[in-house]
C-alpha positions in Angstrom: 4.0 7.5 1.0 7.5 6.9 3.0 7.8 4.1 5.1 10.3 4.8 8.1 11.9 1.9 10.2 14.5 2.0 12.7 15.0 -0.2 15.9 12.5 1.5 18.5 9.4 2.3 16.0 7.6 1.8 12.3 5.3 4.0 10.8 4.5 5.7 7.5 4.4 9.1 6.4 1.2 9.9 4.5 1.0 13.1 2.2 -1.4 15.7 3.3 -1.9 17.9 0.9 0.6 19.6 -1.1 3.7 20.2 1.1 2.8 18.4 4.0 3.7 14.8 5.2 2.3 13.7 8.3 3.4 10.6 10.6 0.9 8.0 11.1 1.0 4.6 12.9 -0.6 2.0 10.2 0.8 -1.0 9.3 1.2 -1.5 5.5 -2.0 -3.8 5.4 -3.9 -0.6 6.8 -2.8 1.5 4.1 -3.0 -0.9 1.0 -6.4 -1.5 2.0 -7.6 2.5 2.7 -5.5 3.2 -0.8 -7.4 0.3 -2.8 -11.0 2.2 -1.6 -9.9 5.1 -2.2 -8.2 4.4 -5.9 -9.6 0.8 -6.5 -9.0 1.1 -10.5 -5.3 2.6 -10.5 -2.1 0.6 -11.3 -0.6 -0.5 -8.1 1.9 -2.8 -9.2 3.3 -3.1 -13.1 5.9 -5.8 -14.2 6.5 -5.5 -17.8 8.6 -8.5 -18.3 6.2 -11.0 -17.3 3.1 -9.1 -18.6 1.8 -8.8 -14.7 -0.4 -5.5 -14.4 -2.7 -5.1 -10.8 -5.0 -2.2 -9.6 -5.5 -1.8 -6.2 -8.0 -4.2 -5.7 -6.6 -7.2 -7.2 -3.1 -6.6 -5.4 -5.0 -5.9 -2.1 -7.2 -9.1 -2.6 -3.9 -11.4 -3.6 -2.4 -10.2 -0.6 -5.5 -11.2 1.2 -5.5 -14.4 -0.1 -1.3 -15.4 0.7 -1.9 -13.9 4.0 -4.7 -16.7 4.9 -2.8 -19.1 3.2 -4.9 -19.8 0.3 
């Protein structure tokens, strides 16, 4: 995944297959949340000096939980 910003549009370029990227329109909420039902048990996010390891679920469930201000 490449995320692609400049002043007149966002998006994300998903892989599709194995030379191909394709342009999509998702915001980054879209595609953590597609990614964690697709892949809920892989590493998503690994910080070795403070021990932190999250699969896709828990990082798409913390972000869940700061967005509604929990």
């Amino acid at each position: 995944m490449m995320v692609i910003y400049d002043d007149q549009s966002f998006g994300i370029y998903e892989k599709k297959g194995e030379d191909c990227m394709e342009f999509t329109r998702k915001t980054i909420g879209q595609m953590l949340n597609e990614i964690s039902q697709e892949y809920p048990e892989r590493d998503a996010l690994i910080h070795t000096e403070r021990s932190v390891r999250y699969n896709y679920t828990l990082l798409s469930w913390e972000v869940d939980r700061v967005e509604g201000g929990s």
